[in-house]
C-alpha positions as CSV (number, residue, x, y, z in Angstrom):
1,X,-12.0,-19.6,-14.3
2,X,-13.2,-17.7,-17.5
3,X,-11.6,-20.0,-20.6
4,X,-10.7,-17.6,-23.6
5,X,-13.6,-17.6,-25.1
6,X,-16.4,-16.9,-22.7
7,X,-16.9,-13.9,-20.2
8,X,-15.5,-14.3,-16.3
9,X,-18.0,-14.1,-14.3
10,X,-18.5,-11.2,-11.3
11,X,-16.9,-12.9,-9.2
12,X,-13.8,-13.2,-11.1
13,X,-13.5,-10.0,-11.9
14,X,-14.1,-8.4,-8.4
15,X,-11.1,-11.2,-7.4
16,X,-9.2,-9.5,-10.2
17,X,-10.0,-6.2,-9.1
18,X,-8.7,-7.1,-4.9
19,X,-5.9,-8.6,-6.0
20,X,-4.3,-5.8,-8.3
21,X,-5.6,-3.6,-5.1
22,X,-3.5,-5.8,-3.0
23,X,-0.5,-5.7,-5.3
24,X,-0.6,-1.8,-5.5
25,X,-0.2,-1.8,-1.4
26,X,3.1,-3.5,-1.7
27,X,4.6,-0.3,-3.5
28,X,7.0,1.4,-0.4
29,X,7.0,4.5,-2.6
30,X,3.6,6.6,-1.5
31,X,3.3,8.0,-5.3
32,X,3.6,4.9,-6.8
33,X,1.2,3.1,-4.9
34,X,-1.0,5.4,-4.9
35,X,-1.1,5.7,-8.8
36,X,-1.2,2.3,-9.0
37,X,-4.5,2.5,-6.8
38,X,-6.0,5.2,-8.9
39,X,-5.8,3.6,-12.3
40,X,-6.8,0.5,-11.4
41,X,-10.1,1.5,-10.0
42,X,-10.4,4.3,-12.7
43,X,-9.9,1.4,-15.7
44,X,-13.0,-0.8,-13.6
45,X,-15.1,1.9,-13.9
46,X,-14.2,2.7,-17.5
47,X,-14.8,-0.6,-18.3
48,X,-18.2,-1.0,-15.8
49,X,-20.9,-0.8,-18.7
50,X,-19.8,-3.6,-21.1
51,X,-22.1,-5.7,-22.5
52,X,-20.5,-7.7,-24.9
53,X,-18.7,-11.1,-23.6
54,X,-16.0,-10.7,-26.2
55,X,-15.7,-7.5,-24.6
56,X,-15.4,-8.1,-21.1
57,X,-13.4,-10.9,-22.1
58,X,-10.4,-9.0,-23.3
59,X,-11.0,-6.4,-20.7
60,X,-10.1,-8.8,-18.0
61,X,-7.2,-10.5,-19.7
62,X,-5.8,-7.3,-20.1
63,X,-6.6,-7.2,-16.5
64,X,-5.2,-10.0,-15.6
65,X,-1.9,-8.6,-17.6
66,X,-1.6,-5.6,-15.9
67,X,-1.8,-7.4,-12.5
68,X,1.5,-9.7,-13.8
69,X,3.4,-6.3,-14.7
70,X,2.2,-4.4,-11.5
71,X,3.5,-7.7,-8.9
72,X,7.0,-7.8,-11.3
73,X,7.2,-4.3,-10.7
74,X,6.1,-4.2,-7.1
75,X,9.2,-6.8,-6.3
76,X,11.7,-4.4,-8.0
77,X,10.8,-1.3,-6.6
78,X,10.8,-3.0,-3.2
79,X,14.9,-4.2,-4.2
80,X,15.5,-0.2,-4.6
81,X,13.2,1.0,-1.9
82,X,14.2,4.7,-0.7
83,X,15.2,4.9,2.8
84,X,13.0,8.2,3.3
85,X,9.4,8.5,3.4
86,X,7.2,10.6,1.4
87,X,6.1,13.5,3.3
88,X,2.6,12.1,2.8
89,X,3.6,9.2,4.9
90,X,4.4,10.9,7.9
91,X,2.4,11.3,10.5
92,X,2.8,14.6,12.9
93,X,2.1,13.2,16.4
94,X,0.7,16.8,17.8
């Protein structure tokens, strides 16, 4: 594990990276989840060319941050779950 000072190494990060992928799959709502998806791969690749440990270093705790909010959030949106599905989640069975 990266201590505060020094950089995580890759495969910390990719960790990090899988498991705020796995936490965005436990949103019911398709719009949510979805976003959720999105940004998290769109903030790896903002943050893909830094080269300065410091850097990377707050990068990933902010990382590791937004994976605490995104699994508090996940367990409240699946206590208030809607009952419907999105129309992107259905399936026509032509």
């Amino acid at each position: 594990m990266a201590t505060a000072g020094s950089a995580p190494s890759k495969p910390e990060i990719l960790s990090l990276l899988r498991s705020l992928l796995r936490t965005a799959a436990k949103f019911t709502d398709y719009n949510i989840r979805e976003y959720a998806k999105r940004r998290s791969i769109a903030a790896f690749r903002d943050n893909r060319n830094l080269s300065d440990p410091s850097s990377i270093a707050a990068a990933f705790a902010d990382g590791k941050s937004q994976l605490e909010v995104a699994k508090r959030q996940a367990t409240v949106y699946s206590l208030y779950a809607p009952n419907v599905k999105s129309i992107m989640e259905i399936r026509t069975t032509r």
